[in-house]
DRENDO-1510 file (C-alpha; in Angstrom, 1 decimal, always signed):
<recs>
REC; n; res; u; v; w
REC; 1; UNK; -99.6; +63.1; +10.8 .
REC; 2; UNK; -98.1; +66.2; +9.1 .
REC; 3; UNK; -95.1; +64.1; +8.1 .
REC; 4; UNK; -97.4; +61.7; +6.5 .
REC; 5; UNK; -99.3; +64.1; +4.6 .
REC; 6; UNK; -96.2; +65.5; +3.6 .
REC; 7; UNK; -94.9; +61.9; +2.2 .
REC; 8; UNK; -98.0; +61.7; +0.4 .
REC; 9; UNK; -98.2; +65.0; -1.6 .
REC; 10; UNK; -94.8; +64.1; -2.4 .
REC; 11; UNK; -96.0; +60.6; -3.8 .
REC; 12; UNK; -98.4; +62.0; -5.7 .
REC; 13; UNK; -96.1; +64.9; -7.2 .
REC; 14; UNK; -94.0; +62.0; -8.6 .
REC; 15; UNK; -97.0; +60.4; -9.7 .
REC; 16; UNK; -98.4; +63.6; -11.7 .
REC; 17; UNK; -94.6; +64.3; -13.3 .
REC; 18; UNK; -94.4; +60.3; -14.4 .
REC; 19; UNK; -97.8; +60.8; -15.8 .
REC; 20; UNK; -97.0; +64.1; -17.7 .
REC; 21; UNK; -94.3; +62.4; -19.0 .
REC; 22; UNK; -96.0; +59.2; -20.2 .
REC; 23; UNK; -98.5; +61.3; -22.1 .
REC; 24; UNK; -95.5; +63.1; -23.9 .
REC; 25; UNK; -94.4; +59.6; -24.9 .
REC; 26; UNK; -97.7; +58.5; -25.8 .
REC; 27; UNK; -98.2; +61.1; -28.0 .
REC; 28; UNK; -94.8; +60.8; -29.4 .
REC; 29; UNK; -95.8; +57.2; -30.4 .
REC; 30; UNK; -98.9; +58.3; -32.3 .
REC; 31; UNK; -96.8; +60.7; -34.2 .
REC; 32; UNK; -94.4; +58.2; -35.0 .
REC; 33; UNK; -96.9; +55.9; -35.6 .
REC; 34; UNK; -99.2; +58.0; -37.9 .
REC; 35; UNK; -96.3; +58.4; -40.1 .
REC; 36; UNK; -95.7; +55.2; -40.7 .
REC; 37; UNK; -99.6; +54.6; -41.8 .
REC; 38; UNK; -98.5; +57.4; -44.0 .
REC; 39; UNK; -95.7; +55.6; -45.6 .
REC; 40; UNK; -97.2; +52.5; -45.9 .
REC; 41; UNK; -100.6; +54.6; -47.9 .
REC; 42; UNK; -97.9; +56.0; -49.9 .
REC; 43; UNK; -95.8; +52.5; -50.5 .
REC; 44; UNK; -99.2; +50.9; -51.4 .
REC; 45; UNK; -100.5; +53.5; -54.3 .
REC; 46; UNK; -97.1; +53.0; -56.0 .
REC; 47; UNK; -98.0; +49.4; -56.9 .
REC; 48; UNK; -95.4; +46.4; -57.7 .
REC; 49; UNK; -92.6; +49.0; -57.7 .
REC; 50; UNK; -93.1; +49.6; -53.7 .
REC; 51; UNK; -90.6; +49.3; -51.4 .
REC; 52; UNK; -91.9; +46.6; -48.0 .
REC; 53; UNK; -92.5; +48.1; -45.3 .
REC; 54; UNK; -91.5; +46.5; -42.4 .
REC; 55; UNK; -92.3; +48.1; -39.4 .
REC; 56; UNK; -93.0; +47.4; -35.6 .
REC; 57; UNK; -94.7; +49.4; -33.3 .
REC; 58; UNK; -92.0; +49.4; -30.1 .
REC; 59; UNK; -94.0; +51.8; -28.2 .
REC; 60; UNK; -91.8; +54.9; -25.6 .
REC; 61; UNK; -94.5; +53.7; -22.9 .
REC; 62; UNK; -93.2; +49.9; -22.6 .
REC; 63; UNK; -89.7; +51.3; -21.6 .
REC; 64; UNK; -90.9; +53.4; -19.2 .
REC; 65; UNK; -89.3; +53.0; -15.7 .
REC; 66; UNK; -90.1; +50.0; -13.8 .
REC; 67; UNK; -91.1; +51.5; -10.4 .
REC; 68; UNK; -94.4; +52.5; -10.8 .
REC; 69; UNK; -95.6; +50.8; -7.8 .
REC; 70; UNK; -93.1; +51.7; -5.9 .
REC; 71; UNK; -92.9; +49.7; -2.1 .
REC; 72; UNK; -95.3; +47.4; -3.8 .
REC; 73; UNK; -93.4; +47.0; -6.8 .
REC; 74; UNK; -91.9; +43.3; -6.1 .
REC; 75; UNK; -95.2; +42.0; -5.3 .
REC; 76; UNK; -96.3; +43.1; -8.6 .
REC; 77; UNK; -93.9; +41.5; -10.1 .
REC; 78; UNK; -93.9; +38.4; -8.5 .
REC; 79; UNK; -97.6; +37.8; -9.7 .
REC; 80; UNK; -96.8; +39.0; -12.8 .
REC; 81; UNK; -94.2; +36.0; -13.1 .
REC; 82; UNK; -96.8; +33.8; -11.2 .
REC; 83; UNK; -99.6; +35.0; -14.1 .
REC; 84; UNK; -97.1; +34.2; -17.0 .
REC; 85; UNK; -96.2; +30.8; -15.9 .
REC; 86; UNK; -99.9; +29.7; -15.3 .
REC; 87; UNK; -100.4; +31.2; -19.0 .
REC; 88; UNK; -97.7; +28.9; -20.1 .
REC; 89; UNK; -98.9; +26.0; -18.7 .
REC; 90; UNK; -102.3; +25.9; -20.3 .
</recs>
Protein backbone atom coordinates (compact mmCIF):
# COMPACT_ATOMS: atom_id res chain seq x y z
CA UNK A 1 0.00 0.00 0.00
CA UNK A 2 2.79 2.45 0.99
CA UNK A 3 4.57 1.41 -2.26
CA UNK A 4 1.59 2.29 -4.09
CA UNK A 5 0.99 5.56 -2.58
CA UNK A 6 4.42 6.18 -3.18
CA UNK A 7 4.06 5.28 -7.21
CA UNK A 8 1.29 7.56 -7.21
CA UNK A 9 2.72 10.84 -5.68
CA UNK A 10 5.33 10.14 -8.02
CA UNK A 11 2.85 10.04 -10.99
CA UNK A 12 1.39 12.98 -10.09
CA UNK A 13 4.83 14.97 -9.56
CA UNK A 14 5.45 14.19 -13.25
CA UNK A 15 2.10 15.24 -13.99
CA UNK A 16 2.34 18.80 -12.20
CA UNK A 17 6.16 19.35 -13.83
CA UNK A 18 4.64 18.41 -17.59
CA UNK A 19 1.85 20.80 -16.68
CA UNK A 20 4.13 23.64 -15.45
CA UNK A 21 5.85 23.16 -18.47
CA UNK A 22 2.98 23.22 -20.96
CA UNK A 23 1.79 26.46 -19.47
CA UNK A 24 5.37 27.98 -20.22
CA UNK A 25 4.76 26.91 -23.78
CA UNK A 26 1.43 27.98 -23.93
CA UNK A 27 2.24 31.24 -22.91
CA UNK A 28 5.22 31.31 -25.07
CA UNK A 29 2.71 30.74 -28.05
CA UNK A 30 0.58 33.74 -27.19
CA UNK A 31 3.69 35.90 -27.08
CA UNK A 32 4.65 34.68 -30.26
CA UNK A 33 1.46 34.86 -31.49
CA UNK A 34 0.48 38.37 -30.35
CA UNK A 35 3.37 39.62 -32.24
CA UNK A 36 2.49 38.44 -35.20
CA UNK A 37 -1.27 40.19 -34.89
CA UNK A 38 1.14 43.11 -34.29
CA UNK A 39 2.90 42.77 -37.51
CA UNK A 40 0.15 42.00 -39.53
CA UNK A 41 -1.81 45.67 -37.80
CA UNK A 42 1.34 47.16 -38.79
CA UNK A 43 1.65 45.51 -42.52
CA UNK A 44 -2.06 46.43 -43.01
CA UNK A 45 -1.87 50.48 -42.14
CA UNK A 46 0.97 50.74 -44.66
CA UNK A 47 -1.41 49.98 -47.57
CA UNK A 48 -0.36 48.59 -51.22
CA UNK A 49 3.28 49.02 -50.19
CA UNK A 50 2.92 46.06 -47.37
CA UNK A 51 4.90 43.27 -47.26
CA UNK A 52 2.39 39.56 -47.03
CA UNK A 53 2.37 38.14 -44.17
CA UNK A 54 2.40 34.69 -44.22
CA UNK A 55 2.27 33.13 -41.09
CA UNK A 56 1.10 29.78 -39.37
CA UNK A 57 0.36 29.26 -35.97
CA UNK A 58 2.65 25.87 -35.18
CA UNK A 59 1.90 25.95 -31.64
CA UNK A 60 5.09 24.55 -28.66
CA UNK A 61 1.96 22.50 -27.11
CA UNK A 62 1.41 20.13 -30.33
CA UNK A 63 5.09 18.98 -29.96
CA UNK A 64 4.90 18.19 -26.65
CA UNK A 65 5.95 14.63 -25.64
CA UNK A 66 3.81 11.93 -26.62
CA UNK A 67 3.39 10.01 -23.28
CA UNK A 68 0.93 11.74 -21.57
CA UNK A 69 -1.06 8.73 -20.83
CA UNK A 70 1.45 6.88 -19.97
CA UNK A 71 0.61 2.71 -19.59
CA UNK A 72 -2.49 3.74 -21.35
CA UNK A 73 -0.82 5.53 -23.93
CA UNK A 74 -1.21 2.83 -26.94
CA UNK A 75 -4.73 2.42 -26.31
CA UNK A 76 -5.09 6.05 -26.82
CA UNK A 77 -3.57 5.89 -29.72
CA UNK A 78 -5.03 3.12 -31.28
CA UNK A 79 -8.53 4.91 -31.06
CA UNK A 80 -7.17 7.86 -32.07
CA UNK A 81 -6.16 5.96 -35.54
CA UNK A 82 -9.60 4.09 -35.24
CA UNK A 83 -11.43 7.79 -34.85
CA UNK A 84 -9.40 9.23 -37.97
CA UNK A 85 -10.14 6.41 -40.20
CA UNK A 86 -14.00 6.51 -39.46
CA UNK A 87 -13.59 10.40 -40.09
CA UNK A 88 -12.18 9.49 -43.40
CA UNK A 89 -14.59 7.37 -44.44
CA UNK A 90 -17.58 9.61 -44.17
Amino acid sequence: SKEETLRILQRRMELLARRAQTIAEIEADLVRIEAEVDLALENATLGPQATCVTGSVKLATTMLESDLFGASQRDVDALDASYRSAAAEQ
